[in-house]
N, CA, C and O atoms as CSV, one atom per row, in Angstrom:
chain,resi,resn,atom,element,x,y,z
A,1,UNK,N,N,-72.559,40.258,97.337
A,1,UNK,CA,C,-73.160,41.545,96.998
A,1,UNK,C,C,-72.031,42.518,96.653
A,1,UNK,O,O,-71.127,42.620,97.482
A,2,UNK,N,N,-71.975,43.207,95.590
A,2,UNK,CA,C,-71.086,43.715,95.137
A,2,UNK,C,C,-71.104,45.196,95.489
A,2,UNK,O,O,-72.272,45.524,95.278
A,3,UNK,N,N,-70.534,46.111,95.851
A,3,UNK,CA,C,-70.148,47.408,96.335
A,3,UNK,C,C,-71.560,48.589,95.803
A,3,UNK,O,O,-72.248,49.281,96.554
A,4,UNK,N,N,-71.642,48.487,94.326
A,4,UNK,CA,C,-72.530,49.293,93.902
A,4,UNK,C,C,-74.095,48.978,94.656
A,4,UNK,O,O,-74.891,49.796,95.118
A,5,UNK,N,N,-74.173,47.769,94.597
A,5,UNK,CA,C,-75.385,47.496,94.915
A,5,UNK,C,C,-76.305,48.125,96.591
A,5,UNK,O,O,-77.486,48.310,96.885
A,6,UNK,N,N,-75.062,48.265,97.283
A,6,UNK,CA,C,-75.086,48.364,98.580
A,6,UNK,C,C,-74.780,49.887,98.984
A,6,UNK,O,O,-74.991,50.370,100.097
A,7,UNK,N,N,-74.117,50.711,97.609
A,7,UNK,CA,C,-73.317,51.976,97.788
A,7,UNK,C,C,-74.279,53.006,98.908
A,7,UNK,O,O,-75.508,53.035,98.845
A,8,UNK,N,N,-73.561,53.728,99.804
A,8,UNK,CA,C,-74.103,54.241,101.002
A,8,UNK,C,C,-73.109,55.246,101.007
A,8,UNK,O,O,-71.904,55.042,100.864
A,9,UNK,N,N,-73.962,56.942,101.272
A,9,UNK,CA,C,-72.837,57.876,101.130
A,9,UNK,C,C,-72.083,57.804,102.427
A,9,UNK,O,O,-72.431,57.094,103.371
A,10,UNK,N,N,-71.322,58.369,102.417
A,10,UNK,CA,C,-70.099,58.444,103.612
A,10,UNK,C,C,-70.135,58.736,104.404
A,10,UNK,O,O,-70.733,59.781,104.147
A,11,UNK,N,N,-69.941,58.775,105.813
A,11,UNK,CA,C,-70.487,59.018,107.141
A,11,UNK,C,C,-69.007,60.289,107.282
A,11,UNK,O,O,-67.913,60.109,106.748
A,12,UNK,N,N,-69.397,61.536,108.144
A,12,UNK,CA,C,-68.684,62.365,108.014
A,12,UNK,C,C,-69.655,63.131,109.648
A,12,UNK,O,O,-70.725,62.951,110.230
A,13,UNK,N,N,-68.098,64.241,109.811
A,13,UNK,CA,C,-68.997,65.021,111.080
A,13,UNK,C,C,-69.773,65.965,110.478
A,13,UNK,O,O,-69.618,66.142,109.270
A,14,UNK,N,N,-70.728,66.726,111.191
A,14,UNK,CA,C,-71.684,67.882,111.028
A,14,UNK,C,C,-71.145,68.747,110.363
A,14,UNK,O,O,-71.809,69.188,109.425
A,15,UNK,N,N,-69.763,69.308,110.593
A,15,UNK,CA,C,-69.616,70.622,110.005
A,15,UNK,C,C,-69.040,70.311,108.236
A,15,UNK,O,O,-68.994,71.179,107.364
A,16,UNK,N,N,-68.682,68.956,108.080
A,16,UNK,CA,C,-68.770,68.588,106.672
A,16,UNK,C,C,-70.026,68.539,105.985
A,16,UNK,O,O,-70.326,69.235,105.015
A,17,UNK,N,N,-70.982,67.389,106.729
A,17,UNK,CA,C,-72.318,67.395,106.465
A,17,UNK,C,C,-72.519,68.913,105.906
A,17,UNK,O,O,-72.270,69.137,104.722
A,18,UNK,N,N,-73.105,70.259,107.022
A,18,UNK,CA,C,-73.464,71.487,107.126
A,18,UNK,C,C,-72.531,71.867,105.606
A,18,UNK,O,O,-73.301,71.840,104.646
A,19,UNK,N,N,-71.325,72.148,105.269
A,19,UNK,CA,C,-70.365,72.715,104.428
A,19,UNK,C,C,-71.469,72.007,102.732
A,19,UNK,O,O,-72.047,72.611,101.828
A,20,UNK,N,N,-71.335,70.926,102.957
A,20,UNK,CA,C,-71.924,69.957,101.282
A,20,UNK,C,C,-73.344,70.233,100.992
A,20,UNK,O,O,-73.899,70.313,99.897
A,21,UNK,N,N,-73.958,70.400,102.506
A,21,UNK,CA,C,-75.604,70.858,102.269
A,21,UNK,C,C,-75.238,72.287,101.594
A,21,UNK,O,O,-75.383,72.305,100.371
A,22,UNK,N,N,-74.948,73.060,101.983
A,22,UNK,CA,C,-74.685,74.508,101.972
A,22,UNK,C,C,-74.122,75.071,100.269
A,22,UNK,O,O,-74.476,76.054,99.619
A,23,UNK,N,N,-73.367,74.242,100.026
A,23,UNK,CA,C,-73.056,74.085,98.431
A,23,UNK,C,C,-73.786,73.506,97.770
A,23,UNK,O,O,-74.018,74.094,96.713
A,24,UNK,N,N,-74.534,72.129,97.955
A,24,UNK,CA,C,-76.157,71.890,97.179
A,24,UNK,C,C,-76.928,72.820,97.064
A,24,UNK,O,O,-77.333,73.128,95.943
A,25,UNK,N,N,-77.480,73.769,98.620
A,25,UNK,CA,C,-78.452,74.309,98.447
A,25,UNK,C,C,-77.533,75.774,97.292
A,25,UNK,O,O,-78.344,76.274,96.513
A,26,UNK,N,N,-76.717,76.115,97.228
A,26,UNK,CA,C,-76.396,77.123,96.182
A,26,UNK,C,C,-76.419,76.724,94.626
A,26,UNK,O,O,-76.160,77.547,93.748
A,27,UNK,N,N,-76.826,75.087,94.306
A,27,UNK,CA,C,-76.853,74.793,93.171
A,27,UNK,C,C,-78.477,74.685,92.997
A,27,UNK,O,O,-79.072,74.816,91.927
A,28,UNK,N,N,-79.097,74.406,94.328
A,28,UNK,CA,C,-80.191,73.875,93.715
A,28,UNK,C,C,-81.407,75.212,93.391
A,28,UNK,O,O,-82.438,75.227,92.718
A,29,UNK,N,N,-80.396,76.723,94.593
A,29,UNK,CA,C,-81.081,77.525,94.450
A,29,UNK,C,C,-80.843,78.590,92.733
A,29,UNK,O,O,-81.577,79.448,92.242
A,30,UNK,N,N,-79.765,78.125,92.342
A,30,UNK,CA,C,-79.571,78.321,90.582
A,30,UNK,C,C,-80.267,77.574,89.804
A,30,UNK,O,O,-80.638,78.098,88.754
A,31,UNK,N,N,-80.561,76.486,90.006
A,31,UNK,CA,C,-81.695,75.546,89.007
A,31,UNK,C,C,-83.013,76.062,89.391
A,31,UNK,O,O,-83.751,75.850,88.429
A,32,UNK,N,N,-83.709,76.677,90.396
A,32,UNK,CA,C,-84.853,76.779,90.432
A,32,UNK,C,C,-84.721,78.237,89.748
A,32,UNK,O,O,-85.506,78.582,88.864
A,33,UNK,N,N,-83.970,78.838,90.081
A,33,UNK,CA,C,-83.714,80.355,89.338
A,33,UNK,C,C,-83.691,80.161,87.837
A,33,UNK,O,O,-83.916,81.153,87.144
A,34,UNK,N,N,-83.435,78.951,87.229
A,34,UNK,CA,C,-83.026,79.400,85.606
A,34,UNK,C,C,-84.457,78.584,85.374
A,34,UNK,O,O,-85.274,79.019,84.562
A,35,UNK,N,N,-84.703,77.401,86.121
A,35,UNK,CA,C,-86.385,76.755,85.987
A,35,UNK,C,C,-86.981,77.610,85.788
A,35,UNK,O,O,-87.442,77.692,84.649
A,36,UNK,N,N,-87.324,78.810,86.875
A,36,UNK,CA,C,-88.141,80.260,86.871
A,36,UNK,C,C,-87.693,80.768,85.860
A,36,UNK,O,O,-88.425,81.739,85.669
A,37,UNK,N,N,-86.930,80.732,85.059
A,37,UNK,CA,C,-86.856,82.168,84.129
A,37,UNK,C,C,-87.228,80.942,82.765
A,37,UNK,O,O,-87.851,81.463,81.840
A,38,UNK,N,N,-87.085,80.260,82.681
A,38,UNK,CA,C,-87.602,79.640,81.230
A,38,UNK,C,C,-88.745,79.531,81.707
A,38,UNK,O,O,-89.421,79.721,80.695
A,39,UNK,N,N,-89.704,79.301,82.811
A,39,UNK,CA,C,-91.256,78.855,83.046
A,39,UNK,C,C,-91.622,80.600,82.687
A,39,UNK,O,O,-92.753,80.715,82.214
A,40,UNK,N,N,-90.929,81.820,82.821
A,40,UNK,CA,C,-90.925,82.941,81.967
A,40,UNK,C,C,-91.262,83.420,80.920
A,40,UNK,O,O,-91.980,84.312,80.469
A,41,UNK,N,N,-90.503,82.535,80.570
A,41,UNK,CA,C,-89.921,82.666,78.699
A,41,UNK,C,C,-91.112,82.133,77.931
A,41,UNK,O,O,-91.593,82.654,76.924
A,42,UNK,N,N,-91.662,80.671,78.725
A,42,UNK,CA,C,-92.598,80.689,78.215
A,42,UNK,C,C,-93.766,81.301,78.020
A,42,UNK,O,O,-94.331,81.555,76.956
A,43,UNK,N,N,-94.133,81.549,79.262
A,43,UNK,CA,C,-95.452,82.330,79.486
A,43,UNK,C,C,-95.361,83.455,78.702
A,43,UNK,O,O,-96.423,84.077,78.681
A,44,UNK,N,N,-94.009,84.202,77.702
A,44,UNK,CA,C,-93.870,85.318,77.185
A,44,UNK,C,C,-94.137,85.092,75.592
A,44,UNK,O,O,-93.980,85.776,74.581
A,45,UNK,N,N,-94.717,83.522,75.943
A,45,UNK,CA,C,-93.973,82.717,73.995
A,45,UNK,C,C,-95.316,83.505,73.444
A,45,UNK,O,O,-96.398,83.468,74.030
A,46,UNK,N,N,-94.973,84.475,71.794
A,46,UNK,CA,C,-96.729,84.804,71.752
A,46,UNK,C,C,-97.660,83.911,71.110
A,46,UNK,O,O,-97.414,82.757,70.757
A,47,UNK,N,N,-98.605,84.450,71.001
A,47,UNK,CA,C,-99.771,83.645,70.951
A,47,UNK,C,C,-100.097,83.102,69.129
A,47,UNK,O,O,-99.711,83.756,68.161
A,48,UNK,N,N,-100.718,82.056,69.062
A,48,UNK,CA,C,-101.430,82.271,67.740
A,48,UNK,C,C,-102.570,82.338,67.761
A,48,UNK,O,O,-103.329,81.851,68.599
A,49,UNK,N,N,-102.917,83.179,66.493
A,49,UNK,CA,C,-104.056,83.825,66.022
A,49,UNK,C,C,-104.967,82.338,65.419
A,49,UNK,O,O,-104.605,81.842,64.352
A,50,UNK,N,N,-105.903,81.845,66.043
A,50,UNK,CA,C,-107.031,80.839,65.092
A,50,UNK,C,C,-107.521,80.887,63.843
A,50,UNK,O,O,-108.400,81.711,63.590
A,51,UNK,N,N,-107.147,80.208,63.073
A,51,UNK,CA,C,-108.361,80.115,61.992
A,51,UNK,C,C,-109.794,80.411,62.270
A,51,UNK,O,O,-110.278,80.074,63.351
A,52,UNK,N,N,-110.489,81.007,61.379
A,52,UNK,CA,C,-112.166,81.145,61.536
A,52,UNK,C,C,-112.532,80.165,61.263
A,52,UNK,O,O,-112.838,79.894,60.102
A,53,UNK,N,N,-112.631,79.204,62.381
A,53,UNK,CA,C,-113.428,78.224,61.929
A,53,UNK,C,C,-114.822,78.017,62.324
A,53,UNK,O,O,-115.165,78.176,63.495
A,54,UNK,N,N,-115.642,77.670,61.407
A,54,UNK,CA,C,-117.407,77.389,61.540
A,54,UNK,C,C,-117.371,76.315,61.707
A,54,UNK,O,O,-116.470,75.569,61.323
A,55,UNK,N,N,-118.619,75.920,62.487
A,55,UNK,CA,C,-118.944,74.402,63.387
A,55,UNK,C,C,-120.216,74.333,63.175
A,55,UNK,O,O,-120.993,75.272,62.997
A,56,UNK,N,N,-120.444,73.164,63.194
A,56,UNK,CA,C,-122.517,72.787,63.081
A,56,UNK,C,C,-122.820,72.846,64.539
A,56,UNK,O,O,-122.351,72.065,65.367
A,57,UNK,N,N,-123.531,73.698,64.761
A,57,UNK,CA,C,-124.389,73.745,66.041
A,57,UNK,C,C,-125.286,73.386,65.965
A,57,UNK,O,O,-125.490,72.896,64.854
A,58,UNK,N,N,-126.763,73.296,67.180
A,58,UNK,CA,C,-127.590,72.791,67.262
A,58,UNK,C,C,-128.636,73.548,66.439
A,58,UNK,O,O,-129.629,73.003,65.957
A,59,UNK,N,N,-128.309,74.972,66.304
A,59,UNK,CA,C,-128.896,76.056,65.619
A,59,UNK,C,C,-128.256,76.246,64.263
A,59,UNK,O,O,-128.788,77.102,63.557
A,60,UNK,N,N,-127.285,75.651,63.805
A,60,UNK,CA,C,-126.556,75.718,62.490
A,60,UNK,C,C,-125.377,76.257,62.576
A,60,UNK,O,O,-125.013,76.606,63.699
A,61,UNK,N,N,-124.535,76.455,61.508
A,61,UNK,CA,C,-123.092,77.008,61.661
A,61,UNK,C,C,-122.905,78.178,62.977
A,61,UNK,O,O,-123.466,79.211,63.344
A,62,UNK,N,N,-122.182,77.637,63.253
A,62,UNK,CA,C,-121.315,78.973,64.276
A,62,UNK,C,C,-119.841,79.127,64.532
A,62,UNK,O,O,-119.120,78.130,64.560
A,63,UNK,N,N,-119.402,80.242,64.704
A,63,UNK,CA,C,-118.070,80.736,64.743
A,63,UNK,C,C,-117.582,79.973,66.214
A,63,UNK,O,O,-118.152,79.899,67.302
A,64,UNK,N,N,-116.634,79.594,65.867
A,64,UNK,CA,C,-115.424,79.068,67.008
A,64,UNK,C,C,-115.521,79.893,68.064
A,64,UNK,O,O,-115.844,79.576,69.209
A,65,UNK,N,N,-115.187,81.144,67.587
A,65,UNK,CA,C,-114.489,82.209,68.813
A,65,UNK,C,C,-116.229,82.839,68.910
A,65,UNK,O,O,-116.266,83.943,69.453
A,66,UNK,N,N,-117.249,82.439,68.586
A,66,UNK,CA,C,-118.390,82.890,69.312
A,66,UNK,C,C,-118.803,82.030,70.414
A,66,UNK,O,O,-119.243,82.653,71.381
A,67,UNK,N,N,-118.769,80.402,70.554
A,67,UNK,CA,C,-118.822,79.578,71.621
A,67,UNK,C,C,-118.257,79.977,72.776
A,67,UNK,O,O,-118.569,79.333,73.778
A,68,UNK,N,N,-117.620,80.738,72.873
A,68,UNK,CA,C,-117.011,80.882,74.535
A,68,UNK,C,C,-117.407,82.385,74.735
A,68,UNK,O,O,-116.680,83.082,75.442
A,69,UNK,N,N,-118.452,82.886,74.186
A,69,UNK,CA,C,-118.628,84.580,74.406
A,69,UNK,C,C,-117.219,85.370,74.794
A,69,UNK,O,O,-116.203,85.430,74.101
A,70,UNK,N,N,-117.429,85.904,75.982
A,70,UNK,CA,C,-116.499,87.028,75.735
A,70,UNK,C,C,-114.545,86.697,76.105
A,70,UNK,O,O,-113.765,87.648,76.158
A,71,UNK,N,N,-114.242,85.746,76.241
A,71,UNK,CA,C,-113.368,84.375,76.679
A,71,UNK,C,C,-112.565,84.716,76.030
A,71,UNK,O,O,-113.415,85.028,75.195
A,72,UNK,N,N,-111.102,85.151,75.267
A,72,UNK,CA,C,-110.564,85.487,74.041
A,72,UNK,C,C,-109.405,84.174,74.495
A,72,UNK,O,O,-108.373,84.091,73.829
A,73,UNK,N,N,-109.533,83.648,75.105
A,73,UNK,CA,C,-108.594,82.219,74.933
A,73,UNK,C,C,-108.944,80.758,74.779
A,73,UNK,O,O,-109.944,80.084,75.029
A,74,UNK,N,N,-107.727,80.515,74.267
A,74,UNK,CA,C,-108.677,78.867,74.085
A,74,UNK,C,C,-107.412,77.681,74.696
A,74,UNK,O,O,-106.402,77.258,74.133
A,75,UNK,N,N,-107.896,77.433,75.869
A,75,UNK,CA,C,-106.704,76.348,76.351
A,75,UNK,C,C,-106.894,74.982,75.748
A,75,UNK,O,O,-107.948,74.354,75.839
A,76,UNK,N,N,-105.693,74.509,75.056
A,76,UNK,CA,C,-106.280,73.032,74.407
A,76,UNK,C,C,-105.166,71.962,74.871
A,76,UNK,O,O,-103.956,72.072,74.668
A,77,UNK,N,N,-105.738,71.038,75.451
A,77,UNK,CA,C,-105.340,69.714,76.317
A,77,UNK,C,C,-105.513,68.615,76.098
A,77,UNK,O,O,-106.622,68.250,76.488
A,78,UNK,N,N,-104.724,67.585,75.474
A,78,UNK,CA,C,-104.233,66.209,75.184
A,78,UNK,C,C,-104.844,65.299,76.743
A,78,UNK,O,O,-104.082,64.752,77.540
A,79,UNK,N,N,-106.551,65.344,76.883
A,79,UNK,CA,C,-106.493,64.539,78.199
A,79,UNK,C,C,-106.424,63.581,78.347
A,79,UNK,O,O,-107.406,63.165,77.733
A,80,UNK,N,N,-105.480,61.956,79.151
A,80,UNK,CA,C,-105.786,60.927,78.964
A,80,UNK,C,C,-107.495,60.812,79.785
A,80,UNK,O,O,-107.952,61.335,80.802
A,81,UNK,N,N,-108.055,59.892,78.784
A,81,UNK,CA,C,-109.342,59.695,79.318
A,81,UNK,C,C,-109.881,58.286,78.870
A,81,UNK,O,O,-110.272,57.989,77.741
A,82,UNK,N,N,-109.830,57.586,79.833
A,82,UNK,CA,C,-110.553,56.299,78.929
A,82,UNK,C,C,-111.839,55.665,79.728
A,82,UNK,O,O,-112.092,55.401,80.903
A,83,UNK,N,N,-112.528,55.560,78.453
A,83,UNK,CA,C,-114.150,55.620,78.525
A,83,UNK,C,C,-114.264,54.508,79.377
A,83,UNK,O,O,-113.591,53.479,79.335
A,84,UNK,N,N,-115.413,54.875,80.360
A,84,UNK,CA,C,-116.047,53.518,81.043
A,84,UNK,C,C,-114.767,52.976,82.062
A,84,UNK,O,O,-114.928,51.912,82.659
A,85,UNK,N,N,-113.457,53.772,82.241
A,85,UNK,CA,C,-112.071,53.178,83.363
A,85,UNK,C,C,-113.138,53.582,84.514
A,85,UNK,O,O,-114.269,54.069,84.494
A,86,UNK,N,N,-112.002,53.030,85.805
A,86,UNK,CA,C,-112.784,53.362,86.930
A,86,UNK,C,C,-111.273,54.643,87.387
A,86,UNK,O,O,-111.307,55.530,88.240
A,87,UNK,N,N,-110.063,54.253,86.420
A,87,UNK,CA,C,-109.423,55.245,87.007
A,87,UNK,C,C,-108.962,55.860,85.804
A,87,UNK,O,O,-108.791,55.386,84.681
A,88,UNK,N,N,-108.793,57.023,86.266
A,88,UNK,CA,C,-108.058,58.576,85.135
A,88,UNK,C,C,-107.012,59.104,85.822
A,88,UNK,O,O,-106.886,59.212,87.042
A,89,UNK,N,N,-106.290,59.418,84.972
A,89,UNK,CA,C,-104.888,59.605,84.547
A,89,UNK,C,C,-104.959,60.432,85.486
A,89,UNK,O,O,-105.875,61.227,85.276
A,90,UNK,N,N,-104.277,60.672,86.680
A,90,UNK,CA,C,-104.237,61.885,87.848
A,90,UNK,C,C,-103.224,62.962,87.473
A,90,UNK,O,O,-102.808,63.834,88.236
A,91,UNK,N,N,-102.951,62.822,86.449
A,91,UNK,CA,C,-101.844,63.644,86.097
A,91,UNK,C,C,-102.730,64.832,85.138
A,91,UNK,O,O,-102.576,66.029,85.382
A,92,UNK,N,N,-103.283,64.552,84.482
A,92,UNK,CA,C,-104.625,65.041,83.356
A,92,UNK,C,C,-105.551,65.324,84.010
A,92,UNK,O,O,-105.945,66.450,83.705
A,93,UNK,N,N,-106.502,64.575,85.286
A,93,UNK,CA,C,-107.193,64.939,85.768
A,93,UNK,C,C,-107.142,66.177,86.896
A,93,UNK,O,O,-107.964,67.088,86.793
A,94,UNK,N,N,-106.107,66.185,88.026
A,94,UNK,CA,C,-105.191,67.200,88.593
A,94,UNK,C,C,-104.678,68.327,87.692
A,94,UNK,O,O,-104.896,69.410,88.236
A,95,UNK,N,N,-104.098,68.447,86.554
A,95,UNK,CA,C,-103.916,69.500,85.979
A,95,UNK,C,C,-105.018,70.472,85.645
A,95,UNK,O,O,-104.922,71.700,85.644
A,96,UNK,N,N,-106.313,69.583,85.302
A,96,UNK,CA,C,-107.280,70.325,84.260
A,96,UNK,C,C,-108.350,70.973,85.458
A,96,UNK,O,O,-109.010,72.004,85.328
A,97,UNK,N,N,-108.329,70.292,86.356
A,97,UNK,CA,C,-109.290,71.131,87.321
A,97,UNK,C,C,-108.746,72.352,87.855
A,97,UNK,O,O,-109.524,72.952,88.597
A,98,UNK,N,N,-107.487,72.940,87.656
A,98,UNK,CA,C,-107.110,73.986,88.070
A,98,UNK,C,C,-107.438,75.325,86.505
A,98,UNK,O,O,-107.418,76.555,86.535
A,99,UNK,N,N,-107.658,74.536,85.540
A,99,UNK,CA,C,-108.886,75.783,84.549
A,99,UNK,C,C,-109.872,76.291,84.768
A,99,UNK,O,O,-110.338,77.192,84.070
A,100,UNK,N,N,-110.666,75.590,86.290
A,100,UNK,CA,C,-111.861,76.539,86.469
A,100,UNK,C,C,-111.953,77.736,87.156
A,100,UNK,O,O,-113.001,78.343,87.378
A,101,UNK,N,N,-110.226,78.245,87.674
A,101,UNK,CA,C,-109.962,79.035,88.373
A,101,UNK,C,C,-109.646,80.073,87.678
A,101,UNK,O,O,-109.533,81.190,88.182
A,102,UNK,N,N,-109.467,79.822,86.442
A,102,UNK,CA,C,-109.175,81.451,85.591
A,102,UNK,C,C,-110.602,82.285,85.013
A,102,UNK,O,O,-110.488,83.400,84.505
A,103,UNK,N,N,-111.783,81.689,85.139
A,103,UNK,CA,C,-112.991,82.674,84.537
A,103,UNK,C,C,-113.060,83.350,85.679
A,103,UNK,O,O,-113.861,84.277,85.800
């Protein structure tokens, strides 16, 4: 068995341990800080304006942005979904149930 395979970090006393945690946690608390400011940036990205688009309804043409009455957004989601599975994508399914919390 060759060295890599087995690699195990280094056994050291507490106040080294304590010193290396202490400098991680100052890196990891800068990555969640710049994470937060681009999860920012986005939420600041603006919006686009829809095409008017008309749809066949059950009653005949209707406006896009009249289907959701007074709603002025439209969240649109790539869901995996496959017909007749017994399982769905928990990643798609977990994300999308947290949309019923914004009406």
């Amino acid at each position: 068995m060759s060295t890599t395979e087995n690699a195990l970090p280094s056994v050291v006393d507490a106040a080294t341990w304590q010193k290396e945690l202490a400098a991680l946690r100052v890196r990891e608390k800068a990555a969640t800080r710049e994470l937060d400011a681009i999860a920012a940036q986005r939420r600041r990205l603006p919006m686009v304006e829809m095409p008017d688009y008309v749809l066949e309804g059950e009653d005949g043409p209707v406006r896009l942005a009249e289907i959701f009455g007074d709603h002025s957004q439209l969240i649109v989601y790539n869901h995996m979904w496959f017909e007749d599975a017994e399982w769905q994508c928990s990643g798609c399914t977990g994300f999308t149930t947290q949309f019923t919390r914004l009406m």
